[in-house]
C-alpha positions, 0 to 999 in steps of 0.5 A: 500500500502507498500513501501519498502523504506529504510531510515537512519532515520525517523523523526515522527512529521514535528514541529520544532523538528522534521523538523529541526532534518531531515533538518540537517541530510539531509544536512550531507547526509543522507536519511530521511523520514519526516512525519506529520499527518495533512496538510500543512499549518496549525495552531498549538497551541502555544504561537508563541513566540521565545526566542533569542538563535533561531537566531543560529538555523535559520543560521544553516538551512538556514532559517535566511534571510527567517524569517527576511523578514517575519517580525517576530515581535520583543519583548524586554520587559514582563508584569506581573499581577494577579487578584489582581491587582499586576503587574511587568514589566521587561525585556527580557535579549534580543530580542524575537521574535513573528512568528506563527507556520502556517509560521514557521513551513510550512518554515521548512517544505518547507526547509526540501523538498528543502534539499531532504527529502522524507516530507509526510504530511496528513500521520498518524503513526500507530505504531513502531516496531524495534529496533537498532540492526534489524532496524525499520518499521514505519506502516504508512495510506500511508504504511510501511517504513523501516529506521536504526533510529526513532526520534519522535517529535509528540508533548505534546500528540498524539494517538502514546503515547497510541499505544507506551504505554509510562509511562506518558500516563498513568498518567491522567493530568488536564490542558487544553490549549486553543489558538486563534488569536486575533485583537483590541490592540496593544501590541508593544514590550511586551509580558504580562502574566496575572494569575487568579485562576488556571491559566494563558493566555499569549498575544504577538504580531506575524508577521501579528500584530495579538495578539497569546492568549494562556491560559491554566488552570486546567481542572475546569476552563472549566466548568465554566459559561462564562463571559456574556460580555467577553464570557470567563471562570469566572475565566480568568475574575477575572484578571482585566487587562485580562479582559480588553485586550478581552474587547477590542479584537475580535477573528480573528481566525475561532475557539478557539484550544484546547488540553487536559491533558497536562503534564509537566513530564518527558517523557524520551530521549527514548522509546525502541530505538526511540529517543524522541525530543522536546516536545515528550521528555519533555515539559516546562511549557508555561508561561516560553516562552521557549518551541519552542527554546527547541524544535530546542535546543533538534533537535541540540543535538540529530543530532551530536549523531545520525550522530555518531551512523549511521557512527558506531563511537559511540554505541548504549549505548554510544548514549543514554547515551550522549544523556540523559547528554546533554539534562538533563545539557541543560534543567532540570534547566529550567523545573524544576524553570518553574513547581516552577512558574507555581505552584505559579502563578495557586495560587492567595495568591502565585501569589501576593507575587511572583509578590509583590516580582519582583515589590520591587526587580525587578533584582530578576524578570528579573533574573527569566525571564532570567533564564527560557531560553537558552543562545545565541550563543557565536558566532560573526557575527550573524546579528540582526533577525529583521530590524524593531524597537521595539513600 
């Protein structure tokens, strides 16, 4: 069936890129078509952990009362460890917050059908064809749609990359990532990350008192011989204090997900003339716990832009090139100190003194931790995102 339907924009993905982007369009006006390939509500891989500056995108989409009343649970401090047994314990520069992505992105996509976007759900993209100047044809399993603009937000890997035929795609990536949700401790308000050889997991807290467990590694970690008693890779079992959390954890989640060759390049503003946000464009290594305030960072920046380009005040070159400025001044800093730490943390001898070092000079660790995320807003009169106190 084709649908000749004509949109301003379209926005491929509905995670926190790309329901946000088509949230704020709609709300200047315009007509979008928001599609995702998997049903509503759902779990995503993720380590469902909020930086502060979140709070001045929640106002902006009208979703602040919303999270704050899910009980979104509130973390002020990180711990650190390694195999070895060094450890460091700092603290967040504010509070973060633990929400999962089954209710934040389901309240986004919710959100965007409440401000008249067209949203489509269990709907896979086939292909793109087009461009600025002719317009666009998104050949969908539900049918073709037409728009003036393409923003993709399909995430870290999708078939859509291959049929795209987008650079990075090409470039085989060896990590893997693994996420499930988990009972049996009680972190309060820290969320932990904890290194072993080629790797690392990170536990923090989410609004049902659920533990998010989220560890990726290289793809050799996986063939491992399991822990007879943790039932985990051997190498997540060297960490003595990881070991100890699944010793006293039991998984709640059905199964374990899992994504394969994640890759932490640069993946490019823009294929052709399809505007790439969030994850689709680059992705921050996870240790960093920045990757879900980018994703609604990226959708801030690109909407002012794509506002100008469809109200014929800026070109197309003059788009890309802001766009491109702006996302490179907001997030290289960030991507680039995250693959510096992700490096040294996969490796013990690099872990230990990383560790050693934010233990003897600790407002050197809680610099680094600060450094790996965005700013909050300067503006005044945000109340605080969650009522309850901190464990």
């Amino acid at each position: 069936m084709t649908k000749n339907m004509n949109y301003d924009a379209i926005a491929i993905g509905a995670g926190l890129a790309g329901s946000s982007a088509a949230i704020q369009l709609a709300q200047r006006g315009y007509r979008v078509l928001l599609l995702e390939q998997s049903h509503y509500p759902m779990h995503r891989l993720c380590g469902e952990f909020l930086s502060i500056e979140v709070t001045d995108a929640f106002e902006k989409l009208g979703l602040l009362e919303q999270v704050r009343k899910i009980g979104a649970h509130p973390i002020h401090r990180a711990y650190l460890t390694t195999a070895s047994g060094a450890s460091f314990r700092g603290k967040l520069p504010s509070a973060a917050l633990g929400l999962s992505r089954y209710q934040l992105d389901l309240m986004l996509f919710q959100r965007a059908q409440a401000v008249k976007v067209d949203c489509l759900d269990s709907t896979k993209v086939l292909d793109v064809v087009g461009d600025f100047s002719s317009g666009f044809t998104v050949s969908t399993s539900k049918g073709d749609f037409k728009s003036r603009l393409v923003l993709g937000a399909f995430g870290k890997r999708s078939p859509l990359d291959r049929t795209l035929n987008r650079k990075f795609i090409r470039q085989r990536s060896p990590w893997v990532a693994y996420k499930g949700h988990y009972t049996g401790v009680d972190l309060g308000d820290v969320i932990e990350l904890h290194s072993f050889p080629n790797g690392y997991c990170g536990l923090s807290q989410i609004e049902t008192g659920e533990i998010n467990v989220c560890w990726i590694a290289h793809e050799r970690v996986t063939k491992e011989d399991l822990d007879p008693e943790l039932a985990i890779p051997h190498s997540l079992a060297q960490n003595p204090v990881l070991a100890d959390r699944f010793r006293n954890m039991q998984r709640t989640s059905p199964s374990l997900q899992g994504l394969s060759q994640i890759s932490f390049a640069l993946k490019g503003n823009f294929h052709g003339d399809i505007c790439m946000i969030g994850d689709t464009a680059g992705m921050i290594t996870p240790l960093c716990g920045d990757g879900m305030a980018m994703a609604l960072r990226s959708s801030e920046m690109a909407v002012p832009l794509v506002s100008q380009f469809l109200d014929g005040e800026i070109s197309a070159i003059a788009f890309k090139q802001k766009y491109a400025i702006s996302w490179q001044r907001e997030f290289q800093t960030r991507l680039q100190l995250g693959r510096i730490m992700h490096n040294c943390l996969i490796q013990p001898p690099l872990a230990d003194f990383g560790i050693k070092l934010c233990e003897t000079f600790p407002a050197l660790g809680n610099w680094v931790i600060g450094a790996t995320r965005g700013k909050i807003s300067a503006d005044k009169g945000l109340k605080p995102l969650v009522y309850k106190d901190a464990h």
